[in-house]
Each structure stands twice: as structure tokens, then as C-alpha cells.
N, CA, C and O of each residue as an XYZ file, in Angstrom:
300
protein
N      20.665     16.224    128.308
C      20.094     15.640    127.100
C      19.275     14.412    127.488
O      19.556     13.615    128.383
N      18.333     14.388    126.762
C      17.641     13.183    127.080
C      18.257     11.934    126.675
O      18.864     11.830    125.609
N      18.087     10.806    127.658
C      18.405      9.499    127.034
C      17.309      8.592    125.335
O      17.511      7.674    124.540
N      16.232      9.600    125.608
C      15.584      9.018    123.949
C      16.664      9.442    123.112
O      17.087      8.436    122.541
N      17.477     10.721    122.680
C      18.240     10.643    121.520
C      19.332      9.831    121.724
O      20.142      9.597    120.827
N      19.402      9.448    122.681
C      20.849      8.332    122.871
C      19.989      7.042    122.276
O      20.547      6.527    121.307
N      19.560      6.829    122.411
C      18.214      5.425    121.794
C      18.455      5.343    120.543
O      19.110      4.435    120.031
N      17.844      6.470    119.831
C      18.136      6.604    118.615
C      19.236      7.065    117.881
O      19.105      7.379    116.698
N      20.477      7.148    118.560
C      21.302      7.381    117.804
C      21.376      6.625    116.259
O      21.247      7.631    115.562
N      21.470      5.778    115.537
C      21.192      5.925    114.001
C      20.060      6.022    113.372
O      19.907      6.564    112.278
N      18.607      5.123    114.520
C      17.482      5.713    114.555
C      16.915      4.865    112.658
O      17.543      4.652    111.621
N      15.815      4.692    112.987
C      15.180      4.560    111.588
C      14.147      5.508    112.032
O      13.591      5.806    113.089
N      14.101      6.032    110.194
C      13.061      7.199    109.789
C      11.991      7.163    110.138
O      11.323      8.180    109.953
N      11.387      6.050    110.757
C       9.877      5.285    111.048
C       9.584      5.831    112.732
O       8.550      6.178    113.303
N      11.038      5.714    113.192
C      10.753      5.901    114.584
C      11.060      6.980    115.122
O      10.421      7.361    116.103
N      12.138      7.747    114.593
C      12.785      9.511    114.849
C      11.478      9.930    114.689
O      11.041     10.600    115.624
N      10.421      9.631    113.369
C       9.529     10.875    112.742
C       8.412     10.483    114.240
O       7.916     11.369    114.936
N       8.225      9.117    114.452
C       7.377      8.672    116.014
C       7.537      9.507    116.978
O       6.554     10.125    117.385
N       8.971      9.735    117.628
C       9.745     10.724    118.552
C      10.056     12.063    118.369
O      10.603     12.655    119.300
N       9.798     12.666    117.305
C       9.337     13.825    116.712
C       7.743     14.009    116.807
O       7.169     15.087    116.961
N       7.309     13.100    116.719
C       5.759     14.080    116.548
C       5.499     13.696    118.243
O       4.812     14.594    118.731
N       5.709     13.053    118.861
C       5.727     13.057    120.673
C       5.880     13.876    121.357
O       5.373     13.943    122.477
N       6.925     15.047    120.640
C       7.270     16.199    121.165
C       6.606     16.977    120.502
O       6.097     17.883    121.161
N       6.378     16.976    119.261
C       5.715     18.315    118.551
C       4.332     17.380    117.720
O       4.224     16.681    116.713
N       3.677     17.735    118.527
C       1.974     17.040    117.621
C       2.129     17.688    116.727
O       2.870     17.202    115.872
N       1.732     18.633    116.534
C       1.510     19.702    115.077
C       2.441     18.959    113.790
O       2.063     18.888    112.621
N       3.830     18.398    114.369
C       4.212     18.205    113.016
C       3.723     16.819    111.639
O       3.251     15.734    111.977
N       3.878     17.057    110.734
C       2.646     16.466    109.650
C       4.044     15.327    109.303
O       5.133     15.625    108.813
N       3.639     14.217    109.670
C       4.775     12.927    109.413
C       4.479     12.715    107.702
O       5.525     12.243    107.256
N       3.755     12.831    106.891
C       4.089     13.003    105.909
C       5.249     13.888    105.240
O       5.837     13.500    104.230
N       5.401     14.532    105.576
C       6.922     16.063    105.393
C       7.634     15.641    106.218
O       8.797     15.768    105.836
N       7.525     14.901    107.799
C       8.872     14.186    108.151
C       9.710     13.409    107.333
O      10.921     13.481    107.129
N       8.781     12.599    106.870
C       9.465     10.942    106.209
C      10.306     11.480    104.750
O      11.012     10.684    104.129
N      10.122     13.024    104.267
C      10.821     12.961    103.143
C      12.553     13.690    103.632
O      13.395     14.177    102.878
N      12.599     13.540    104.905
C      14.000     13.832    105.167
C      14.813     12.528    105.884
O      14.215     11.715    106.590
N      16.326     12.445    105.587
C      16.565     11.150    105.841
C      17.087     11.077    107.401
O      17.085     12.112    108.068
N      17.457     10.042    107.872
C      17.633      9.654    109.732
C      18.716     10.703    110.081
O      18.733     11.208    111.203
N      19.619     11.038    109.131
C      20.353     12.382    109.690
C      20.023     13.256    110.197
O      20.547     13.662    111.234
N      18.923     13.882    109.539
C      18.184     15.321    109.648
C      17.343     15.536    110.622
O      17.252     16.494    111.390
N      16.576     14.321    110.513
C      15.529     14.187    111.695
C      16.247     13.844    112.674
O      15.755     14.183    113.750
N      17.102     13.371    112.733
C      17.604     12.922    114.081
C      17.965     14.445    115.027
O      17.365     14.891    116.005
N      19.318     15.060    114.209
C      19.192     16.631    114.215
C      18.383     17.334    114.964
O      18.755     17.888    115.998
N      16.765     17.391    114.344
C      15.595     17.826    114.711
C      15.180     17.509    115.965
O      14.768     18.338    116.777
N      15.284     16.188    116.176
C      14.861     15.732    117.070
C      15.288     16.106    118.528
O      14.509     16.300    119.461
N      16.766     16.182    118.574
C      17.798     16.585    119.199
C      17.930     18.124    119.673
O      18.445     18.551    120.706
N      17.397     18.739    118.760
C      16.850     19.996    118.838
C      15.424     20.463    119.560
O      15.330     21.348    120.411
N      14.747     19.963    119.223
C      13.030     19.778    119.921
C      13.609     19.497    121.339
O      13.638     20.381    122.196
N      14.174     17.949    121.606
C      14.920     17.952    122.873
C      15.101     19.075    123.925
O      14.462     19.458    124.906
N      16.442     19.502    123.193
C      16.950     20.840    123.878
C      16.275     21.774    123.968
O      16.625     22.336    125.006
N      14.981     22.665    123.209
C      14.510     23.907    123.040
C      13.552     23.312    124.381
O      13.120     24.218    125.094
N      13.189     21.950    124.786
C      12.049     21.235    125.727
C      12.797     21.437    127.167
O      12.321     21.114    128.256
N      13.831     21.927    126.980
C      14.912     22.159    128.456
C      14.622     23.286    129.014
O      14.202     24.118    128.210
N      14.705     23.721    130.375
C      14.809     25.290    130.580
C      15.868     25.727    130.174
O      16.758     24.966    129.795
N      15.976     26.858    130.168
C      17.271     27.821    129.046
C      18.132     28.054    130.417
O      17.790     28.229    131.586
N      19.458     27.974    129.727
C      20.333     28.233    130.822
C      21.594     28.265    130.265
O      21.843     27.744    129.178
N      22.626     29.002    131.129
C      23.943     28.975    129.830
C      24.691     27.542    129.979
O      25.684     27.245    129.315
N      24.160     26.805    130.814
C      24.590     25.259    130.708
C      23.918     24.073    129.451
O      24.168     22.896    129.193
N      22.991     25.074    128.896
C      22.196     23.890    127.654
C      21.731     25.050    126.585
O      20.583     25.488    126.505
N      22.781     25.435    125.827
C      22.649     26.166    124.666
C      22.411     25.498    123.746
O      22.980     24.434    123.990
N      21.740     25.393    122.460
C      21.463     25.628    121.429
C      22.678     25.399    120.295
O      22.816     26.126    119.312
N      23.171     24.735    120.482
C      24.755     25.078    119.053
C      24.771     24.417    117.629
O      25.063     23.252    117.362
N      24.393     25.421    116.772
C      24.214     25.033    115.616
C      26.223     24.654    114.576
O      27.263     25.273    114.352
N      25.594     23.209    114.300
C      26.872     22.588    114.298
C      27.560     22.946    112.943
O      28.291     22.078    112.465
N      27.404     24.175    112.239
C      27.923     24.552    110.988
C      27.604     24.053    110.290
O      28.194     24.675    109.407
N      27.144     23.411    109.841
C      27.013     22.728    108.212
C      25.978     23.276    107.355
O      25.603     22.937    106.232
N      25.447     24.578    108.459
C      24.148     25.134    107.652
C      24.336     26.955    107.544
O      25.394     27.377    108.012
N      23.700     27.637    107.161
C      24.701     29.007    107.518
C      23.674     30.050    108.102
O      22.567     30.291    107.623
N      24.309     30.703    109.370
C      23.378     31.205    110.559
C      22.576     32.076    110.061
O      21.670     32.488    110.786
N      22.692     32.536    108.818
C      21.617     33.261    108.387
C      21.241     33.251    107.436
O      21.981     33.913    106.709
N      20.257     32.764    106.816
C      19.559     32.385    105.257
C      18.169     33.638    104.929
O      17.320     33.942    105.767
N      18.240     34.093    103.777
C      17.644     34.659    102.937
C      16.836     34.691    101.736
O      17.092     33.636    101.156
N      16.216     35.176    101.240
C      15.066     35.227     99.969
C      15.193     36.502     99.165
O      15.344     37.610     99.679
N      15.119     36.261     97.845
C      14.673     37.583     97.727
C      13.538     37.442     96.760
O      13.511     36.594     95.869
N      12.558     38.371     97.004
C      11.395     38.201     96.542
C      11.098     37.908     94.537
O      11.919     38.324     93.720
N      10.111     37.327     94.217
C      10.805     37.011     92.485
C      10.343     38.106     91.963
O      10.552     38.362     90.777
């Protein structure tokens, strides 16, 4: 893991969404800033890891609070 998410561990929204778009230009910091330092942090932490080579020593582990498979159904 990188030592930037250790940095930001509580992190203000000003600077996660900074360290988020460092890793991912594309993303539009306007639609960052409407999620709070939890989420982005999350994200961030994630961008991190997916920035690793893959290996069964640095998986991916989605920490439950969300559910592994989400759906739509069309209106």
C-alpha cells in the first residue's frame, strides 16, 4: 500500500479529491467533492491498489458494507 493513503488517513475532501485526480485525470472534482472523506478516501485506496501489479498478495477486498452485486431494472 502506498504511504499517500497512510497521509490521509482522515484526509480532508479538498485533498483526497487532489490525490484522486493524481491518479485518475479523467475524474471531474466537481462529482468528487459531493461525496464525503469516507468514500473518497475508500476510492482512493482503491485507485491505489488496482495501480499495483495483481498478485494473490494484493487483492482487491471489498469491505461489505456495499453488496457484490447491484442491479437495475429498466423503467
Amino acid at each position: 500500500m502506498s504511504t499517500m493513503t497512510n497521509d490521509l488517513a482522515p484526509g480532508t475532501v479538498d485533498h483526497l479529491v487532489e490525490s484522486i485526480v493524481a491518479l485518475n485525470p479523467g475524474a471531474d472534482r466537481s462529482w468528487l467533492v459531493t461525496f464525503d472523506a469516507y468514500d473518497l478516501h475508500r476510492y482512493l485506496q482503491h485507485l491505489e491498489c488496482a495501480g499495483e501489479p495483481r498478485a494473490c498478495a494484493t487483492p482487491w477486498r471489498r469491505l461489505g458494507d456495499t453488496p457484490a452485486i447491484v442491479s437495475r431494472t429498466a423503467a
